[in-house]
TORVEXVEX-578210 format. One line per 10 residues: number of its first residue (from 1); their letters; for each residue x, y, z of C-alpha. Coordinates in steps of 0.05 Angstrom, whole numbers, plus 5000, padded with zeros to 4 digits. Each point is the difference from the previous one (the first is absolute). Example, Ala and Ser with C-alpha at 12.3 -4.5 7.8 and 13.67 -1.06 7.14 Angstrom:
// TORVEXVEX-578210
1 = AS = 5246 4910 5156  5027 5069 4987
// end
This chain:
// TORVEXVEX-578210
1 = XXXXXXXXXX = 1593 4121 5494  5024 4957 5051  5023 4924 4987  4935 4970 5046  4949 5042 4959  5035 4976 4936  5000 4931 5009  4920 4999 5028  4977 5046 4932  5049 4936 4962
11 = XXXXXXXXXX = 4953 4953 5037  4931 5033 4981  5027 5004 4926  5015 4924 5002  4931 4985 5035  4955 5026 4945  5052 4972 4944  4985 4931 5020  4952 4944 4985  4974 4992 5071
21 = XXXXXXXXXX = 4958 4935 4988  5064 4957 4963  5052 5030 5043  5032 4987 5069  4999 5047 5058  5067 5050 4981  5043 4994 5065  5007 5076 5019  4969 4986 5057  5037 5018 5080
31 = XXXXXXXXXX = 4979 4964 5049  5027 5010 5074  5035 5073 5027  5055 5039 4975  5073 4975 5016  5003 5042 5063  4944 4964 5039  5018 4945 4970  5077 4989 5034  4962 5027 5062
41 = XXXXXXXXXX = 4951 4944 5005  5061 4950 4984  5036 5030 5062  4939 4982 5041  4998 4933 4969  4949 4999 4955  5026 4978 4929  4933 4985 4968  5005 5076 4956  5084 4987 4984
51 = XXXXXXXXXX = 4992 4933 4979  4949 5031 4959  5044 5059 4975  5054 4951 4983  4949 4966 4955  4972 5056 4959  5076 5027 4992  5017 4927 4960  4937 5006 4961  5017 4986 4924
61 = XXXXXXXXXX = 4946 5051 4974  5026 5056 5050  4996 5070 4959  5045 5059 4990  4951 5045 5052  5003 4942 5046  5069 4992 5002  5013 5075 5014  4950 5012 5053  5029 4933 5038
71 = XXXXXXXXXX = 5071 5044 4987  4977 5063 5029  4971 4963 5067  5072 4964 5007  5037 5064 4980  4959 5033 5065  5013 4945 5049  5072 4970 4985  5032 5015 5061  4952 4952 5031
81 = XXXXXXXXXX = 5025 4946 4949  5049 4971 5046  5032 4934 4997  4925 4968 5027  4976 5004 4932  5043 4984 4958  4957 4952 4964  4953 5056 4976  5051 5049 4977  5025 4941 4952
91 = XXXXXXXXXX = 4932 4993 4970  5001 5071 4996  5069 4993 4964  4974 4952 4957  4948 5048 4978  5000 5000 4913  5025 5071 4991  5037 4986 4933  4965 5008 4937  4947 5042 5044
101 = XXXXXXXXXX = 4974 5073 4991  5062 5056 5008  4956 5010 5065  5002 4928 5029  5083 5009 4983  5017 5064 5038  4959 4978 5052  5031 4939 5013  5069 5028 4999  4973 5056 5044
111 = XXXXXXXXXX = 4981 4942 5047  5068 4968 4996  5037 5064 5020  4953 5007 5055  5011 4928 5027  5072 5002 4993  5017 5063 5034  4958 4984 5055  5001 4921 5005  5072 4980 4978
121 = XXXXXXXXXX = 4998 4927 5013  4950 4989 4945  5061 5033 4952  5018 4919 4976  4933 4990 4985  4995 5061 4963  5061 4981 4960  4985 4948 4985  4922 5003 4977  5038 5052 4946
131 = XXXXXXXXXX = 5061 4949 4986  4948 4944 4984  4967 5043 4946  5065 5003 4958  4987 4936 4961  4930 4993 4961  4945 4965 5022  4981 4934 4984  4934 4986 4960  4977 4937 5016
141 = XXXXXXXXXX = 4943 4964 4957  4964 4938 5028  4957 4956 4966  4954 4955 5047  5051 4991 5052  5063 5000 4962  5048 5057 4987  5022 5004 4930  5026 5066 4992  5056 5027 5041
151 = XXXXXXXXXX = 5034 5053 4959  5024 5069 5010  4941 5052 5000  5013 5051 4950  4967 5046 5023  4999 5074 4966  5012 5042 5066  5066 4965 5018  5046 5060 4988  4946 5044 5040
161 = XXXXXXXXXX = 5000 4946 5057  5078 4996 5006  5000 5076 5002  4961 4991 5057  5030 4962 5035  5063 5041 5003  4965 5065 5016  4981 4956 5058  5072 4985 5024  5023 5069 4981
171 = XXXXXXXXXX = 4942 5022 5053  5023 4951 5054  5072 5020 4992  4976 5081 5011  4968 4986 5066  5052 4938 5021  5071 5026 4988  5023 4936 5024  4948 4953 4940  5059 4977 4960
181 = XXXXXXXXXX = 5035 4966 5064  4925 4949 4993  4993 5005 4927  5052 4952 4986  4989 4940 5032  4941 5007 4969  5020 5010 4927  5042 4938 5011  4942 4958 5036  4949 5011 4947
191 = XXXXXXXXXX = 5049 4983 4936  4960 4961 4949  5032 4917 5005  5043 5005 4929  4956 4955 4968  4950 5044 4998  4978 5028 4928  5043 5053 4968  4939 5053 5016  4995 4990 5069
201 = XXXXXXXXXX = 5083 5002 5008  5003 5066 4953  4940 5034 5035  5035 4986 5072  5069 5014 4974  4987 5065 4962  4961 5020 5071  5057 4983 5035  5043 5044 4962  4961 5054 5000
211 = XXXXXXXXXX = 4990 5002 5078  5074 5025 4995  4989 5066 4956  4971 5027 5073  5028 4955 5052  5076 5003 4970  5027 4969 5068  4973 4940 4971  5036 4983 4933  5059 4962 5021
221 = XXXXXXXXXX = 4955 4953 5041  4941 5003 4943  5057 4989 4944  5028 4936 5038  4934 4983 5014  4990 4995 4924  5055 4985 4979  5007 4934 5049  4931 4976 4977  5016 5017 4924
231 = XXXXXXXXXX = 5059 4947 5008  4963 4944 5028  4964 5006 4935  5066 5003 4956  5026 4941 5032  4937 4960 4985  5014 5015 4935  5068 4973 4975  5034 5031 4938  4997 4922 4969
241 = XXXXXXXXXX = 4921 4991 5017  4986 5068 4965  5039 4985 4939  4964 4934 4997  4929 5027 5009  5014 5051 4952  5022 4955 4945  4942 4945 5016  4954 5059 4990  5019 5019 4937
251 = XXXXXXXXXX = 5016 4936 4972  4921 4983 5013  4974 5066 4978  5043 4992 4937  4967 4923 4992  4929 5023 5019  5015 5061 4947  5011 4945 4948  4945 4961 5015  4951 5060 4989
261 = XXXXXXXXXX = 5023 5014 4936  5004 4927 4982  4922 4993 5016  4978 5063 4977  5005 5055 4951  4960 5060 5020  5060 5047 5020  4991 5029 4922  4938 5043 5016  5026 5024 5082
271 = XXXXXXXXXX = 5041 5065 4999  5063 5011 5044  4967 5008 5054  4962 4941 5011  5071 4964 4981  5040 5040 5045  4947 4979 5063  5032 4938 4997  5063 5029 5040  4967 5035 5050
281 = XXXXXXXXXX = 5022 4965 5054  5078 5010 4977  5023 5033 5056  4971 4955 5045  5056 4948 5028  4988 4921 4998  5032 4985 5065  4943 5027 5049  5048 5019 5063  5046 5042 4944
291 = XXXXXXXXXX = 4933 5035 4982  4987 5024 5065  5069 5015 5012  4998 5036 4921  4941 5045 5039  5044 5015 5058  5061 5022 4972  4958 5043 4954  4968 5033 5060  5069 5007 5035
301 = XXXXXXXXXX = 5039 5028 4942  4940 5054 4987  5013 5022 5068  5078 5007 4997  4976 5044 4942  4959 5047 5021  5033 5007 5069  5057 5025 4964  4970 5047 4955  4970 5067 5010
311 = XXXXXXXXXX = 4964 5020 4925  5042 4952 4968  5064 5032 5028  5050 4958 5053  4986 5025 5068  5070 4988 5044  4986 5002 5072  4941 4954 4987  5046 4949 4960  5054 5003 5046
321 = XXXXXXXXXX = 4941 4976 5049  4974 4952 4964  5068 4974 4988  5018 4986 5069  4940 4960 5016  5007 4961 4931  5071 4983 5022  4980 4978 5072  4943 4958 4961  5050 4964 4956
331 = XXXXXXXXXX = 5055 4991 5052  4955 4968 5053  4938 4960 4948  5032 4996 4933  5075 4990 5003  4993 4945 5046  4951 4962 4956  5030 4956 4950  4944 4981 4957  4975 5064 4979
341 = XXXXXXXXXX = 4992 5014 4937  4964 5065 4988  4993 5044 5065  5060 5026 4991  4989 5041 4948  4971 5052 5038  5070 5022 5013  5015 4990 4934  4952 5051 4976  5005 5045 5052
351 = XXXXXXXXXX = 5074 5003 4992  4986 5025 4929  4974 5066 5013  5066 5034 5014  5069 4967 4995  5017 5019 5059  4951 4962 5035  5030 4940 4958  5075 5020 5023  4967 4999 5076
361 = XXXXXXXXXX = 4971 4935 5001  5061 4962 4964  5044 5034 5060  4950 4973 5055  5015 4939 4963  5073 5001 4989  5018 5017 5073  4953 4940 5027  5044 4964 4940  5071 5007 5030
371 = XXXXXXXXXX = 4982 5001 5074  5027 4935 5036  4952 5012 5058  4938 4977 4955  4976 4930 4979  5034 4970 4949  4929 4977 4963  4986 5078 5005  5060 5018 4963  4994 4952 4956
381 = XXXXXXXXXX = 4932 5030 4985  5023 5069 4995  5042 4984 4944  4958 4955 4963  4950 5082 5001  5063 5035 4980  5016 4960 4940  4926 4992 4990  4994 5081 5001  5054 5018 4959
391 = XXXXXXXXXX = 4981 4962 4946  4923 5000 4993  4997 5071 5016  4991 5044 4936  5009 5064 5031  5055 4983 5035  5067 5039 4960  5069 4964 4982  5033 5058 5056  4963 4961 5054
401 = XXXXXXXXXX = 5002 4933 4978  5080 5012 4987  4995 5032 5080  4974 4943 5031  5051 4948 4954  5054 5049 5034  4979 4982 5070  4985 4921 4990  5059 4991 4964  5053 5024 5042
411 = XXXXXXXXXX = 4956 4978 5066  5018 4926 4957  5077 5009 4992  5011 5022 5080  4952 4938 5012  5035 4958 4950  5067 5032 5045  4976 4971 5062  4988 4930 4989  5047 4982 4932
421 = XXXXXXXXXX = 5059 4976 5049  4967 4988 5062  4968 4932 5029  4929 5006 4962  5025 5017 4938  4963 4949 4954  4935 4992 4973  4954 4989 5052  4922 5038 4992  4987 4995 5081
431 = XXXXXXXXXX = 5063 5041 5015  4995 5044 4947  4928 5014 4975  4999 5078 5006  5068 5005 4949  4966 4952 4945  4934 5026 5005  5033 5076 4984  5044 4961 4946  4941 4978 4955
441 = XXXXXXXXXX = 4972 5073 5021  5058 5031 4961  5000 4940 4944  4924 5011 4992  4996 5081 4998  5057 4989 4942  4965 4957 4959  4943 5056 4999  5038 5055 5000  5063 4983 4964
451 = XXXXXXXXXX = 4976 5041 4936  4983 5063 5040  5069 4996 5028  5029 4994 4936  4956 5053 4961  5024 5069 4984  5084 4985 5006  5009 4931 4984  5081 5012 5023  4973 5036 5070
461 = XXXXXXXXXX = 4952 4941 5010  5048 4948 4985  5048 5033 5058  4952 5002 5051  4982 4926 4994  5067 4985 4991  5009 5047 5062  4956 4957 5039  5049 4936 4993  4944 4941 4994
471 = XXXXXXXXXX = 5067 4951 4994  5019 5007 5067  4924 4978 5028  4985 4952 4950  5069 4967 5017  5002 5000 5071  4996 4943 5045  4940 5011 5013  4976 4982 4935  4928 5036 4999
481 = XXXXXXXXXX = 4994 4977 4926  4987 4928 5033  4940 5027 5046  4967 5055 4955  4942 4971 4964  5021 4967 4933  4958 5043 4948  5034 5066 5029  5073 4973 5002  4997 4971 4927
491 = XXXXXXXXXX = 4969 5076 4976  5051 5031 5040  5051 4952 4970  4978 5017 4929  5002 5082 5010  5063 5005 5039  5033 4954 4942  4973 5044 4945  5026 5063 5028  5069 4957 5024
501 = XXXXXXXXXX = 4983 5020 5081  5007 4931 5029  5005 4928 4964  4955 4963 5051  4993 4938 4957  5057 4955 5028  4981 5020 5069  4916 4982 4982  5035 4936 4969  5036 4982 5053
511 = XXXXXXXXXX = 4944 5004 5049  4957 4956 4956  5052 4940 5002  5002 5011 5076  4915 4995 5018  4975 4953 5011  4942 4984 4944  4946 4977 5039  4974 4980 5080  4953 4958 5019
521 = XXXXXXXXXX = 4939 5034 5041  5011 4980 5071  4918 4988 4997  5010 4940 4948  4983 5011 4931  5033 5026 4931  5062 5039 5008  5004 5068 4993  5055 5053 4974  5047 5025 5050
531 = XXXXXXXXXX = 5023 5070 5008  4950 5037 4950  4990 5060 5049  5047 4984 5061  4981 5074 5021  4927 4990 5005  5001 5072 4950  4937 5043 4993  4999 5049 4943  4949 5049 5040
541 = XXXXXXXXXX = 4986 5040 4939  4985 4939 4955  4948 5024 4941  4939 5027 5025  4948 4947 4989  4927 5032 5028  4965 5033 4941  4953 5054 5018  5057 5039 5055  5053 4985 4942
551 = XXXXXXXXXX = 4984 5063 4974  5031 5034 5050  5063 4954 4997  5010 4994 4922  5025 5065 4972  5060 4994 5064  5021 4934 4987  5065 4976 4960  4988 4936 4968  5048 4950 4981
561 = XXXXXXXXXX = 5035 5014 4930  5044 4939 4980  5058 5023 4976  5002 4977 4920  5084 4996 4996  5012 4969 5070  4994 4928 4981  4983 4961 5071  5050 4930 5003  4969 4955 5041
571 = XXXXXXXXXX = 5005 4935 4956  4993 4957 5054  4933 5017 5024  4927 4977 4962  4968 5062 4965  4931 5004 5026  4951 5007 4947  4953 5049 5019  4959 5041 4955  5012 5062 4963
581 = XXXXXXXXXX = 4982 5042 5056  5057 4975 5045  5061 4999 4945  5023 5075 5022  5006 4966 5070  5081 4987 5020  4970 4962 5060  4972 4939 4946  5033 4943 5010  5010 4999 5081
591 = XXXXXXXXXX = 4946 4971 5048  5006 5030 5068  4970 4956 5055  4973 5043 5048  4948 4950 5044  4956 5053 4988  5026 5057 5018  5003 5058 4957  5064 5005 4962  5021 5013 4921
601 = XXXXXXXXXX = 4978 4948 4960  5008 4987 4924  4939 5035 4986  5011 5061 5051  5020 5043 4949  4954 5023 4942  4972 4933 4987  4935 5048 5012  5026 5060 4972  4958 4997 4940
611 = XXXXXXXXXX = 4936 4990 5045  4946 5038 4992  4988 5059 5046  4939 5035 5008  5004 5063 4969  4961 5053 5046  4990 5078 5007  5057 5039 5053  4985 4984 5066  4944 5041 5035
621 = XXXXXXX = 5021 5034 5059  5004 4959 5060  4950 5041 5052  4953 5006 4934  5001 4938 4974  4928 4966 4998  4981 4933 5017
// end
C-alpha cells in the first residue's frame, strides 16, 4: 500500500474515533497545489500558495503522513531548490522528524541525501540542523506569563534521537566526500557556553566524540576541541576552592545529621535502605564547576577506553593513534596551562594501558626537558610532569623510574659542569630555572620511590643511589636546596640522612640564616613570607580530587606513604595542625603562596584521600553507553 493511501485510511480511522461536537477541526487538511506548481507560480511572482506552504510546513500539529508526503514532493523537485528559496528548504529542515514514525525518519534522511547531492550549498545548513540536535531539548513550563521551569527535558527517546542524528551525518558524509572539511567549524560554533548544566555538556560532548568513530580525520581537532573547553572548566575550579567546598559540605551534612537525630528518633523502625538514601547524592561534587568538569572527564576517560579496546583486548594501531593526537592535545592545551588540575589525567590513564605507551610519553617529555631552544617556563613544566609521573604512577616499575633518574641525573652534573666556575655560577632562579626545576624532579621522585629502589638488594640499591652522587648537586654553587620548595628539601633531607647519601642539614641551615624572614607587599598591607615557592612548582599529578571519574584514576595512583623511621628536622618551622586526614602529608607545615595559581599546597596531597568516592558498576562501553 502506498504511503498517500495509508495516511488518508489513518485519517478516516481518526474521523469516526472522535467526538465531533467537543472537538476542533484535526488539521490534515492541504490547501493550495503540490510543491511543483507551487515554485512555478513563485517564479511568476505569485507567492500567495508558498507563503502558504511555508505555513502548513511550521504547523505544530503536522502528522507523520503529512510530513512524508511534503518529503516526497521536495524529493521530486530539488534541483529546482536553488539558492532563491532558501527560506523554505530551512522550514523544511526544520521539519520534526525525530521521535517520528521509522517512515517520517528514512524519509527525511532520504530527503537530505537528495538535497545535498544535488544542492550543495545548503550542506552547512544541513550540518548544522543535525549538530543542534546533539544536546536535549529544553522543556519550558510557564505559569501566567512567567517561566518557571527551565530544565533539561528527559525525555525517553534521547539515545534513539542521538542515533539519529549521526546516521544523518554518516549520510551527508556518503554523498559529500568533502563534509568533514564543514563539519568542524560547526562542532566548534555550536559548543554548549561551560556553564551550561552537566547534561547538556555530556550529551554534546559524548556526540562530539562519537562523530569521530566515522569521520577519524577529525579527532585531533575534536580532542583539542574538548580538551581546550574541559580546561577552562578546571581552571575555574582551583585545587584550594574544591578542597574547601568539599569540607564545608560535609562539615554541614555532618551538623544537619546531628540535628536529625537530636530532634527525632524514628530511624529504629526504617531498614537500611531508607538510611542508606540519605547518601545518594555522594558522588555528586559540592563545587558546581568541578561537577561538570567530574561529568566530563568521565565522558573523556570512557572514550580513551573503548577506543583502545577491541572485546576487552588492547588494539595497537588504534592506540598508537590515539596517542599521537592525545600528545598534540597536551603539548599545545594542557602543558601550557598552569592551573589545571585534573585534565591531565587523560594522559595519565591512557598511558596505563601498556608501558610502553608510558616510556613514550616520558621521552616526548624528556627531550622537550633538555632542549635549550624551548621556553624556560616550558621546561620548567616538563619537569614538574616528570617528577609528578614517576611518582604517582602505580604502574609505573622501579627499571623505568631508575631509567629516567639515569638521564636527569647526569643531564644535572654536565649542567652543574657548565656553570660551577663560570660567571653565573650562584644562586640565581631567572638564570637557572630549567636546572632547579629538574633538581626538586629528582629530590621529589626519591622521596616516593626511595623504597622501591631499595627493595629486593638493599646493598645493590644502596650503590646505585650512591652511584647517582646527590653530594655533588646538593653542594654546588648553585645551591638548588635554597630554591626547591621547603616541604620537599626537608623530606629529602631526612631520607638521604637515614640512608647516609647526603647530609643536607648545614646547607638547609645555612640558607635559613641567609633569607630574609619576611617582605612587605609592595600593595601595602601585612607582610608576607618570602621565598616559599621561588619556582612557581606545579605538582601536575597532585591527588585526584573529582569523585565520580576517580574511579578510573584510583586503582593507578601511588599515594603518599610517610616514611615511619625517617624522622623530618625542621625545628624551626610551626607544625600546622591539621586534622587526622592530613598527618600522612610531608607537605604539612609549608604554605605555598601561589596568587592563585595552581601549585602544591599543604593539603595537595591526601588531605582528601580518605574521601568518599562513589562506588559504581565498570564503565559501559563508550558508543553504548545510554543517556
Amino acid at each position: 500500500m502506498c504511503p498517500c493511501r495509508t495516511a488518508r485510511l489513518q485519517f478516516h480511522m481518526e474521523l469516526e474515533d472522535r467526538d465531533f461536537i467537543n472537538t476542533p477541526p484535526m488539521k490534515t487538511v492541504r490547501f493550495g497545489g503540490n510543491v511543483v506548481n507551487t515554485l512555478a507560480k513563485f517564479e511568476k511572482g505569485d507567492t500567495s500558495d508558498y507563503e502558504l506552504l511555508k505555513h502548513q510546513l511550521t504547523d505544530p500539529d503536522i502528522k507523520d503522513g503529512q510530513i512524508i508526503n511534503w518529503l516526497q514532493e521536495f524529493r521530486n523537485c530539488v534541483t529546482q531548490l536553488t539558492k532563491d528559496h532558501e527560506q523554505l528548504v530551512y522550514v523544511v529542515l526544520r521539519l520534526p522528524w525525530l521521535g517520528r514514525s521509522t517512515a517520517v525518519v528514512e524519509e527525511y534522511l532520504a530527503f537530505l541525501s537528495n538535497l545535498v547531492s544535488a544542492q550543495t550549498v545548503y550542506l552547512r545548513s544541513c550540518l548544522k540542523m543535525v549538530v543542534s540536535n546533539f544536546t536535549p531539548g529544553r522543556a519550558v513550563i510557564r505559569e501566567g506569563d512567567v517561566d518557571i521551569s527551565d530544565s533539561d527535558d528527559d525525555d525517553e527517546n534521547l539515545p534513539r534521537n542521538f542515533e539519529l542524528c549521526h546516521q544523518a551525518l554518516q549520510v551527508i558524509g556518503r554523498y559529500v566526500p568533502f563534509t568533514s572539511r564543514f563539519l568542524m567549524p560547526i562542532l566548534s560554533e555550536n559548543f554548549p557556553f561551560v556553564q551550561k548544566s552537566s547534561r547538556t555538556l555530556e550529551c554534546y560532548v559524548h556526540n562530539l566524540l562519537r562523530v569521530t568513530v566515522y569521520f577519524p580525520a577529525l579527532r585531533k581537532e575534536v580532542l583539542e576541541l574538548v580538551i581546550g573547553r574541559m580546561l577552562k572548566l578546571d581552571a575555574s575550579a582551583p585545587r584550594s576552592d574544591i578542597e574547601e567546598m568539599e569540607e564545608n559540605s560535609a562539615q554541614q551534612a555532618e551538623r544537619d545529621g546531628e540535628q536529625d537525630e537530636c530532634l527525632f528518633d524514628m530511624d529504629e523502625d526504617e531498614g537500611p535502605e531508607a538510611k542508606a538514601s540519605g547518601t545518594a547524592g555522594v558522588g555528586t561534587m559540592a563545587h558546581p564547576v568541578a561537577d561538570r568538569l567530574d561529568t566530563l572527564m568521565g565522558v573523556l576517560l570512557s572514550y580513551i577506553k573503548d577506543a583502545c579496546h577491541v572485546n576487552g583486548c588492547l588494539e595497537l594501531d588504534r592506540t598508537k593513534e590515539l596517542y599521537r593526537d592525545l600528545v598534540s592535545a597536551f603539548d599545545k592545551l594542557v602543558l601550557p596551562t598552569h592551573a589545571s588540575s585534573h585534565v591531565q589525567y587523560a594522559l595519565f590513564y591512557f598511558c596505563s594501558f601498556r608501558l610502553g605507551l608510558a616510556e613514550a610519553f616520558l621521552e616526548h617529555l624528556w627531550k622537550i626537558m633538555q632542549s635549550p631552544t624551548q621556553p624556560a617556563i616550558l621546561r620548567q613544566a616538563v619537569a614538574g610532569y616528570i617528577g609528578s609521573f614517576l611518582a604517582r604512577a602505580k604502574f609505573l616499575p622501579v627499571a623505568t623510574v631508575r631509567a629516567c633518574l639515569d638521564l636527569l641525573v647526569p643531564w644535572l652534573h654536565r649542567y652543574i659542569d657548565g656553570q660551577d666556575s663560570g660567571a653565573k655560577g650562584f644562586c640565581d632562579v631567572a638564570l637557572h630555572g630549567p636546572f632547579y626545576t629538574a633538581c626538586q624532579t629528582v629530590f621529589y621522585t626519591l622521596i616516593f620511590r626511595h623504597r622501591a629502589i631499595l627493595e629486593g638488594s638493599m646493598r645493590q640499591g644502596l650503590a646505585y643511589l650512591q652511584s647517582l652522587n646527590l653530594e655533588r648537586i646538593v653542594m654546588c654553587r648553585l645551591n638548588p636546596l635554597k630554591v626547591c620548595l621547603p616541604a620537599v628539601t626537608n623530606m629529602f633531607a631526612a631520607i638521604t640522612r637515614k640512608y647516609q647519601l647526603v647530609f643536607c642539614y648545614t646547607i638547609i641551615e645555612r640558607n635559613n640564616r641567609l633569607m630574609l624572614p619576611t617582605v612587605r607587599s609592595s600593595q601595602g598591607g601585612s607582610s608576607t613570607p618570602t621565598n616559599t615557592n621561588p619556582l612557581d612548582s606545579f605538582f601536575p599529578f597532585d591527588p585526584y580530587l573529582l569523585k565520580r571519574s576517580g574511579k578510573f584514576i584510583e586503582p593507578l595512583y601511588q599515594v603518599w606513604e610517610e616514611p615511619g623511621d625517617c624522622e623530618v628536622d625542621s625545628p624551626k618551622k610551626p607544625v600546622r595542625q591539621g586534622s587526622a586526614e592530613e598527618e600522612d602529608d610531608f607537605l604539612r607545615g609549608e604554605s605555598v603562596q601561589t596568587d592563585g595559581v595552581v601549585g602544591m599546597t599543604p593539603g595537595s596531597y591526601e588531605s582528601h584521600l580518605h574521601s568518599p568516592r562513589s562506588v559504581g558498576s565498570p564503565p559501559i562501553a563508550f558508543l553504548q553507553r545510554p543517556f
